[in-house]
N, C-alpha and C positions, 0 to 999 in steps of 0.2 A: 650919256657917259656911263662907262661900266667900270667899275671899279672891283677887284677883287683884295680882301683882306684875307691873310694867313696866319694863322696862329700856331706854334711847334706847340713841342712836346712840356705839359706839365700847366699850360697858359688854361686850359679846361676847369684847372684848380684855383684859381683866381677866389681867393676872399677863405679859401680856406689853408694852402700854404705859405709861410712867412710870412705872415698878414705885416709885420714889423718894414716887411721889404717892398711889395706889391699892392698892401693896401687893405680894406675889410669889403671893399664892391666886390661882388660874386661877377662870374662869368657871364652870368644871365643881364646884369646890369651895361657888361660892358657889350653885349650883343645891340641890347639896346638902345645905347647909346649912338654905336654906330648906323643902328635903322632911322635915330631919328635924325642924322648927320645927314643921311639920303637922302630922306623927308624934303628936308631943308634945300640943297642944293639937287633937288630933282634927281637924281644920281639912283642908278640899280648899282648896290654896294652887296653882294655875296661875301663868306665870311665861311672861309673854309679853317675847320682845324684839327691839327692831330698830332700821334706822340709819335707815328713811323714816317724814318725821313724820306723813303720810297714812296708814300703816297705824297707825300710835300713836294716832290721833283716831278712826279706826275701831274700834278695841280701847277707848276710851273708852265710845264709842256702845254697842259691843254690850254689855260690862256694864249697861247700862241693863236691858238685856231677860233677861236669861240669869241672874239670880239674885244677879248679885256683892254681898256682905254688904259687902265694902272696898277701897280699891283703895290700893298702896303702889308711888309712881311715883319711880322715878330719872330725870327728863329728859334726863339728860346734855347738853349743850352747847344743846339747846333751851329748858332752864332760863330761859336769858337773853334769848331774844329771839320764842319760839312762842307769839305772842299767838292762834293758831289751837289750840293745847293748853291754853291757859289756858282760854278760851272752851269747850272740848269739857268739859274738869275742871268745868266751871263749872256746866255745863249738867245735868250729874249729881248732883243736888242733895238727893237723897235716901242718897247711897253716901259715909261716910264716906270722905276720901282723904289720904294723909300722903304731903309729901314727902322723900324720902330723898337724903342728896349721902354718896358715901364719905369725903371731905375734907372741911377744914374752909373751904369756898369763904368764908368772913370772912376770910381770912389770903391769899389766893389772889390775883390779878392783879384789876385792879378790874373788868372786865367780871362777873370770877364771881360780885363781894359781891350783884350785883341779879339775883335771881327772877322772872321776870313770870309765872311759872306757882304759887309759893306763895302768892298770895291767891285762889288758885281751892281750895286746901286748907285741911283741917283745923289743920296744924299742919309742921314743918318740922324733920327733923331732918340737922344735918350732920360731919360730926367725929369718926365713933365707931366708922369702918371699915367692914367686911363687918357688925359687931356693930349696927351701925345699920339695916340691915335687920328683923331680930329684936325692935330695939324699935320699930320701926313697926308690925309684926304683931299686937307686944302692946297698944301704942295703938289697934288698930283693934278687938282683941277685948276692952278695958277700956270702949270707946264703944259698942261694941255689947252690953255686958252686962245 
């Protein structure tokens, strides 16, 4: 099983922006958190990330081709308005794909409560930390079983 994880723009910064909102684990932790997610469920989990939405939609595309069994995307701030991410999400229609948000963007400023990129997914999970990653993982290896 191939699993690819996607991190947007600013997700790099983890443990040093808004610690109040995202948390005090650094990037680094939550890297490895999802290596040892892999560990666990035998799983080659790739973990691609960046702040340009162009290479985000190209990292879409080439899962297409290269094997990806799932794809578990954090948008970050493109969540809200990358109708060119949704469209890419969309277009992959064979590759189950969960969105992840570390907050609870329901409770959050009202730009955050709207998604234009969770109807290009499976499913949407937000509120349950770095631990939200891990269950997207599992949603993606419960759909594929």
């Amino acid at each position: 099983m191939k699993i690819l994880v996607i991190n947007g723009p600013n997700l790099n910064f983890l443990g040093i922006r808004e610690k109040e909102v995202y948390g005090t684990q650094d990037y680094q932790y939550l890297l490895n958190l999802i290596a040892q997610k892999g560990q666990e469920c035998g799983c080659e989990i790739e973990v691609f990330q960046s702040n340009h939405e162009g290479a985000i939609i190209d990292r879409i595309q080439d899962a297409y081709f290269d094997g990806t069994d799932g794809i578990v995307i954090n948008p970050g701030a493109y969540t809200h308005y990358s109708y060119a991410i949704h469209d890419a999400l969309a277009s992959v229609t064979t590759i189950p794909k969960i969105e992840i948000h570390i907050s609870d963007i329901t409770a959050r400023e009202e730009f955050r409560k709207v998604s234009v990129t969770a109807p290009a997914c499976d499913k949407q999970i937000y509120g349950q930390g770095l631990n939200g990653y891990l269950l997207a993982i599992d949603e993606i290896l419960a759909r594929k079983a």
